[in-house]
C-alpha positions in Angstrom: 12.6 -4.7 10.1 13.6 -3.2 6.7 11.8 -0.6 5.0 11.5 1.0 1.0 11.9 3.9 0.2 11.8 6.1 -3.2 14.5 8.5 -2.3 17.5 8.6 -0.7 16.3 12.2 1.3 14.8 10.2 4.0 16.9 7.9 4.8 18.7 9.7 7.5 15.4 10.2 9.2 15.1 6.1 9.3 18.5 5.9 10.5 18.0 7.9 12.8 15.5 5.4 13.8 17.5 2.6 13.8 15.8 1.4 10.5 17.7 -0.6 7.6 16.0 0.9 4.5 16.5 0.7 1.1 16.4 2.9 -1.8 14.0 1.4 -4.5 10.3 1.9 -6.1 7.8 0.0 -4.6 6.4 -1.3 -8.3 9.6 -3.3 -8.5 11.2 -3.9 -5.0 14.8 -5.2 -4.7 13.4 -8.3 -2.7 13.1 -12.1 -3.4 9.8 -13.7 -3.3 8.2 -14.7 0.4 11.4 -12.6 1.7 9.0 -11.3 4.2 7.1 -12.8 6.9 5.0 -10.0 7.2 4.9 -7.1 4.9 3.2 -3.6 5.9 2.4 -0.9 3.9 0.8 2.0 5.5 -0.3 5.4 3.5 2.0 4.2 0.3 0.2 3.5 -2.7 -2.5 6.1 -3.1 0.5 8.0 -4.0 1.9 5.8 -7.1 0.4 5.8 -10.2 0.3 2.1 -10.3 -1.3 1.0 -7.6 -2.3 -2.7 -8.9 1.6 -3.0 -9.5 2.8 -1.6 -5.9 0.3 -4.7 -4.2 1.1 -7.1 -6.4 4.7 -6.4 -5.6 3.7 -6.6 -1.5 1.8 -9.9 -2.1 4.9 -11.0 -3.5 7.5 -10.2 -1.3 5.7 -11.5 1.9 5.4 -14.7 2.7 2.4 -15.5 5.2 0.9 -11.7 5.4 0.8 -8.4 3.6 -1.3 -5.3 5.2 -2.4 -2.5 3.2 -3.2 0.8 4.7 -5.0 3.7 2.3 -6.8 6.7 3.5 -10.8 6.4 3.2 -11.9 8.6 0.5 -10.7 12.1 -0.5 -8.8 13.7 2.2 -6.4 16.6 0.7 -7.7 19.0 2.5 -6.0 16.9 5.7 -2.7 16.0 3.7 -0.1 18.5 3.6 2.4 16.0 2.2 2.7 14.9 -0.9 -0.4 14.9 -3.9 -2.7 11.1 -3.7 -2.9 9.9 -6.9 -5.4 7.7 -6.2 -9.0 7.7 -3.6 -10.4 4.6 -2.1 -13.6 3.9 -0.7 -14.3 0.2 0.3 -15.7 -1.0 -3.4 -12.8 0.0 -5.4 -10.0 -0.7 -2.7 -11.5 -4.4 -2.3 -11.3 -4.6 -5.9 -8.2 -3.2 -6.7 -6.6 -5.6 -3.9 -8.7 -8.9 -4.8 -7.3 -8.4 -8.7 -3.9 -8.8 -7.5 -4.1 -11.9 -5.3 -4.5 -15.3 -6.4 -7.6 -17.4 -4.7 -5.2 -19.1 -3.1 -4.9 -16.1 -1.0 -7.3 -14.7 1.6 -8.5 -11.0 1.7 -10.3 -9.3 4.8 -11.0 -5.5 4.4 -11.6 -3.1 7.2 -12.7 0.5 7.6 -10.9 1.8 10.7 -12.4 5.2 11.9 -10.0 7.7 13.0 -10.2 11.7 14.2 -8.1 12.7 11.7 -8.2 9.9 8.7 -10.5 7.4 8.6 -8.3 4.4 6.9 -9.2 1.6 5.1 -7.2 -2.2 5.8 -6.4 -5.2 4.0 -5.0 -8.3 5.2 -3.9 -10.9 2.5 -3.1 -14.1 4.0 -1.2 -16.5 2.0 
């Protein structure tokens, strides 16, 4: 398991985890192509401005599967971390994710219901 991370802050917090992370923006990640067999990413990108860029760079990295996980629609009032820059409801979240694969690739989308966030899933097989 190795993780990305934007800052060096929380690094500490993974170690403490006993989790090899890197220091590096998710729009251009320090790995080489199908370095990953599976790649997860899990509340990420509706917090970068360039969302297209940060899935094309998962797709990329993973070799047989990338997951994306965003919350469902407009949930600040249940974040008290850090601003979303972007919303996703199942039309433009299946967009957004089939523009950066290649129909080679298959998508599935899922809404996943939850008490506290309701999250939306995509699984891009390669």
């Amino acid at each position: 398991v190795r993780g990305l991370e934007p800052s060096s802050e929380a690094l500490p917090i993974w170690a403490m985890r006993g989790i090899d992370v890197e220091v590096g923006d998710a729009t251009a990640m320090p790995f080489r192509n199908n370095q990953f067999d599976t790649v997860i990413s899990s509340h990420v990108i509706e917090h970068i401005h360039n969302d297209s860029l940060a899935v094309s760079e998962i797709i990329r990295v993973a070799k047989s599967r990338a997951i994306v996980v965003v919350p469902f629609g407009n949930v600040d009032e249940k974040n008290p971390g850090s601003p979303h820059v972007h919303y996703y409801n199942r039309i433009n979240f299946r967009n957004l994710i089939c523009s950066c694969c290649t129909k080679d690739e298959s998508v599935e989308i899922y809404c996943l219901p939850h008490h506290h966030i309701d999250n939306l899933i995509a699984i891009i097989d390669k």
